[in-house]
N, C-alpha and C positions, 0 to 999 in steps of 0.2 A: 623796157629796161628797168631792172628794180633798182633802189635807191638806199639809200645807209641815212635818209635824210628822211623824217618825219616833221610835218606843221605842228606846229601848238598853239600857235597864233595868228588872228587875222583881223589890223583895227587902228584903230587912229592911232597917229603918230607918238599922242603923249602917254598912250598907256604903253607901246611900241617900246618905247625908252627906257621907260621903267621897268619892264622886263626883261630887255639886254642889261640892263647895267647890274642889275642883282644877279642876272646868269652870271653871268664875267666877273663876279664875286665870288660865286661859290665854284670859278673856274671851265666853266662852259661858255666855249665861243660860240653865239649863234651864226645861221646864215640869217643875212633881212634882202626880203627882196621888195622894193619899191618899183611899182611900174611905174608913179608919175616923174619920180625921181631917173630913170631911166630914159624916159621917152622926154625929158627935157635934154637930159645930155646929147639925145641921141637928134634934140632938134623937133619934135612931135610933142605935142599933147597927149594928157589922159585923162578919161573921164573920174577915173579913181584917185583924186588929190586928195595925199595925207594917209592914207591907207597905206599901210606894210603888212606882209606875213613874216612869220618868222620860224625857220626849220634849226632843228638840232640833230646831233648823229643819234639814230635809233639808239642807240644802247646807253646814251641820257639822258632817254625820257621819260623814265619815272619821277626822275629830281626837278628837271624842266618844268614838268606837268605840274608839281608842288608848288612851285615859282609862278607859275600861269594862274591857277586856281586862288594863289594870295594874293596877287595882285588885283587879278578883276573881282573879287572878295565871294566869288560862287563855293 
């Protein structure tokens, strides 16, 4: 199944943050997907606490990728 959704990010929660809140600045709602946040709702554990990835629609992620690269300062 292909996807309209690309990663740009994969990492602790606080730099996680900081990445959605400057996307949804400049008007880009990310997806976040937390497993350990997940498998707590859902009643389960995960080995991955604190860790989120974070996707945006293909076609903003050139901007996205700006936003990712300033924040983690590579």
């Amino acid at each position: 199944m292909d996807s309209n959704y690309a990663k740009i990010f994969s990492g602790n929660f606080i730099l996680s943050q900081t990445i959605i809140n400057q996307l949804r600045e400049i008007g880009i709602e990310p997806i976040i997907k937390d497993e350990s946040e997940s498998g707590r709702l859902a009643g389960f554990g995960s080995p991955m606490q604190g860790d989120q990835e974070i996707f945006v629609n293909a076609e903003e992620l050139a901007k996205a990728q700006s936003i990712v690269q300033k924040v983690i300062g590579a």
